[in-house]
C-alpha positions in Angstrom: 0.0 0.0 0.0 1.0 3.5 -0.5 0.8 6.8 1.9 -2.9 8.2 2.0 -3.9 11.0 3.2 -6.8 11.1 6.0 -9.3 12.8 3.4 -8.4 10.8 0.9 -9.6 7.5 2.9 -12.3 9.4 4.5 -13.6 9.7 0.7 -12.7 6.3 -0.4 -14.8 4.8 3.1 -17.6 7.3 2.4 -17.5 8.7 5.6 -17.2 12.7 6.8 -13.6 13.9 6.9 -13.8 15.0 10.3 -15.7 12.1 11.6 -12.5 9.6 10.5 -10.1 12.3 11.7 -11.6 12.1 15.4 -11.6 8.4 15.1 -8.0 8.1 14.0 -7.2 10.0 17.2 -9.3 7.9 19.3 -6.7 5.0 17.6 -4.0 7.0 19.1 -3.2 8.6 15.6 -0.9 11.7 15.9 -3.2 13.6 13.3 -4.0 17.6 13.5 -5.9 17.8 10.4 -7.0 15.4 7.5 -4.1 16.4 5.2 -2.4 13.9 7.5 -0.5 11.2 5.5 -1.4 7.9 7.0 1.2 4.7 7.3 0.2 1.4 6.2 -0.8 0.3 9.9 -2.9 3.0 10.3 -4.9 2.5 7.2 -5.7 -0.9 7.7 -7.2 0.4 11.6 -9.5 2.4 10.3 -10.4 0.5 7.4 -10.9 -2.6 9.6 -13.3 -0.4 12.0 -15.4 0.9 9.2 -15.9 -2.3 7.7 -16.6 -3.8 10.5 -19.5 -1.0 11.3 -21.0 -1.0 7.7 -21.2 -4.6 7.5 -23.1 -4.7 10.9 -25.7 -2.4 9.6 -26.4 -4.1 6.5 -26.9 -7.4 7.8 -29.4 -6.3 10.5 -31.2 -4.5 8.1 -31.7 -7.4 5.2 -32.3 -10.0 8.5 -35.9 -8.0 9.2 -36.4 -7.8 5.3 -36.1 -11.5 4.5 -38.3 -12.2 7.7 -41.4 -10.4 6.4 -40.3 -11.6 3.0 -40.5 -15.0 4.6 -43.8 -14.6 7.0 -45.8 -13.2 4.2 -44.8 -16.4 1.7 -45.9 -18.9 4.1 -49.3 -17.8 5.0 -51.7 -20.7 3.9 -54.7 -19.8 1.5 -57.5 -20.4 2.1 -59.8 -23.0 0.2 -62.0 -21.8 -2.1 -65.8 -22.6 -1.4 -67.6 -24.1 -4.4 -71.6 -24.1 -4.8 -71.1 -28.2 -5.3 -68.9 -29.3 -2.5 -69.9 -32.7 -1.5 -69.2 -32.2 2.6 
């Protein structure tokens, strides 16, 4: 990997600039602003968290969505009623 810059990977993560600046000094990060070139190590930090956080969301979200999916395809019909049913 190559040096990046904190706005750079805020873009590439679609997240606020600020908002990964903040978290890369909760990491311990010695970062002032987001023109901040980032090392390897401390790429792969951030990236980890965010992943980790997006993935989270999107699988709670398609869990609900398959479960009504999934009620609302296994209601049974009911039967018809004909005028010549026999009982």
């Amino acid at each position: 990997m190559s040096k990046i810059k904190i706005l750079d990977l805020a873009n590439k993560l679609g997240v606020e600039r600020k908002e990964l600046l903040s978290k890369a000094q909760e990491f311990g990060i010695p970062a002032k602003s987001t023109t901040k070139t980032l090392s390897d190590a401390e790429v792969l930090k951030l990236e980890n968290f965010y992943k980790k956080s997006d993935t989270s969301e999107v699988v709670g979200k398609d869990e609900s969505e398959v479960e009504a999916k999934v009620s609302k395809t296994t209601e049974i019909p009911e039967k018809k009623k004909t005028k010549f049913s026999i009982l």
